[in-house]
N, C-alpha and C positions, 0 to 999 in steps of 0.2 A: 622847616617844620610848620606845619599847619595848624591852626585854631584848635582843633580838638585833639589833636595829637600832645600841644602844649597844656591845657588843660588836663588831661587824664592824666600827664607826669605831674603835674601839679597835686592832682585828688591824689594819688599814689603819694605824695612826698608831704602832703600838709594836710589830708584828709582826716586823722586822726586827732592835729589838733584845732581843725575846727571844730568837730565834733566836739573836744574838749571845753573847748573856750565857750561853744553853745550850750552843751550840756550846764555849766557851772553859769551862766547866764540865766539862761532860763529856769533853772533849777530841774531840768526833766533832762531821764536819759533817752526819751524815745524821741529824740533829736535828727534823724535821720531826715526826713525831711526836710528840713532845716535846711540842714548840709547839702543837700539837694540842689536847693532853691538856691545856696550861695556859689556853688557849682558852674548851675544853670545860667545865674545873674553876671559870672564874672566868664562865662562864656560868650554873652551877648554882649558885653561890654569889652570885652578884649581891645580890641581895637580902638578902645581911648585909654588902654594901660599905653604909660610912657615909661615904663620900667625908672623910673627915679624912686619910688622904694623899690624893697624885694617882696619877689610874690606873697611871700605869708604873710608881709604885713598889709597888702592889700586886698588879700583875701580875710587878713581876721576883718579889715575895716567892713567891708560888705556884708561880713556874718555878724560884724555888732549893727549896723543897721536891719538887718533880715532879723535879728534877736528882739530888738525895738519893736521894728514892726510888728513880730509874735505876739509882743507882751502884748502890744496896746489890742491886738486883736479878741486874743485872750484874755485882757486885762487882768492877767496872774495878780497876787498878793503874795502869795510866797515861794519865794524865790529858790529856796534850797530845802527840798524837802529830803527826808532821813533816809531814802533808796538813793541819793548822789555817793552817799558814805562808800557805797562798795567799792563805788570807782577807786578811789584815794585808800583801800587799805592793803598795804603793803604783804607781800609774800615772804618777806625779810624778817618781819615782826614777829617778836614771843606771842601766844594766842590774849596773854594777859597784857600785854603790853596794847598790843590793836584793841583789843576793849576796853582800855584808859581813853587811847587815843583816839576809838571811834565815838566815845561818850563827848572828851574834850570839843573834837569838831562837832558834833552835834552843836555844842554851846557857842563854838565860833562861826557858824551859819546861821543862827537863831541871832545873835550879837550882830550879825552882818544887815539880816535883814531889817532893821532898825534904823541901821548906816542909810544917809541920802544916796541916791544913786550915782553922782559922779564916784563918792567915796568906793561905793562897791565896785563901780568899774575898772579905779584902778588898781584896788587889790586885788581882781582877779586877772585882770593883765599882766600886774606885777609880781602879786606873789605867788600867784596859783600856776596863773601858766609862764612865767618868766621870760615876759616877753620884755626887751629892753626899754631904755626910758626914752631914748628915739622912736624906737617903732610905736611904743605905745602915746607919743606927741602926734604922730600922724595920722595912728587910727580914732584916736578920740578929736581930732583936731587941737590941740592946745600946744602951746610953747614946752619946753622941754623943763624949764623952770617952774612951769603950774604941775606937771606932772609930779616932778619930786616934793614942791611945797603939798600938793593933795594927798599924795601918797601919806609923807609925815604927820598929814594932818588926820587923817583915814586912819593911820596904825594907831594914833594916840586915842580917837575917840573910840575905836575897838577895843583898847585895851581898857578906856572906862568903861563901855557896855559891858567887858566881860570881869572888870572888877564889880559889877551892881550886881553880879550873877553870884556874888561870896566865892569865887573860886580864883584861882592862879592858874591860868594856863598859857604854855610857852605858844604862841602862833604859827610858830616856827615848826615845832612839833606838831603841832595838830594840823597846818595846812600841808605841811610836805609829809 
């Protein structure tokens, strides 16, 4: 199988959630681009993948650099504006239940964007796109250890941002 043959089953099998993982990154849905560029980048770079991860987690590690790069180019300030909400509202949900839950994530994207940025990285690795705590040690570079103490340390300080907001909101609910 050839370079772009393996690619395109690639974009076909994880294109969706790089897009994901960019989209909630950069806080834009018009991300296409993006996904492009990490497409593009891990096409030219093939040839120094040594398959010791699996392709997605070395395609998200490419699209959280090409995301970086974004910001810094754009020098965004916020990170998850209120058109992300539609991605995340479920087809499942009562129409009043999704407008609990679409208000609540408002308030835990606003609480996020507060968070330092390793914190925000790895709740949207971990909880947004559930990406494991292996893959997500490789793509951020860290030990498997930093990821869970960040993680823990990321959920608690969310959960004070989003107690100084007067509200109780389950995360769990409102991210998934």
């Amino acid at each position: 199988m050839d370079s772009d043959d393996r690619i395109e089953r690639w974009f076909q099998q994880y294109g969706n959630d790089i897009y994901n993982y960019l989209a909630y990154f950069t806080g834009r849905r018009d991300v296409e681009d993006l996904v492009q560029e990490v497409f593009t980048k891990a096409l030219r770079s093939l040839s120094s993948y040594e398959g010791r991860a699996q392709p997605k987690t070395w395609l998200l590690t490419i699209a959280r650099h090409a995301a970086i790069d974004y910001r810094r180019r754009q020098k965004m300030m916020d990170w998850f504006p209120e058109n992300v909400l539609r991605l995340l509202t479920s087809k499942e949900r009562t129409p009043e239940k999704a407008l609990v839950l679409k208000e609540q994530l408002q308030e835990v994207y606003e609480a996020m964007n507060h968070l330092k940025s390793t914190y925000r990285e790895v709740l949207i690795l971990r909880l947004i796109e559930g990406v494991s705590t292996v893959e997500t040690a490789e793509i951020l570079g860290w030990s498997e250890a930093k990821v869970s103490t960040t993680l823990h340390r990321a959920i608690k300080e969310l959960q004070k941002q989003m107690g100084n907001s007067g509200r109780e909101v389950n995360l769990h609910d409102a991210i998934f």
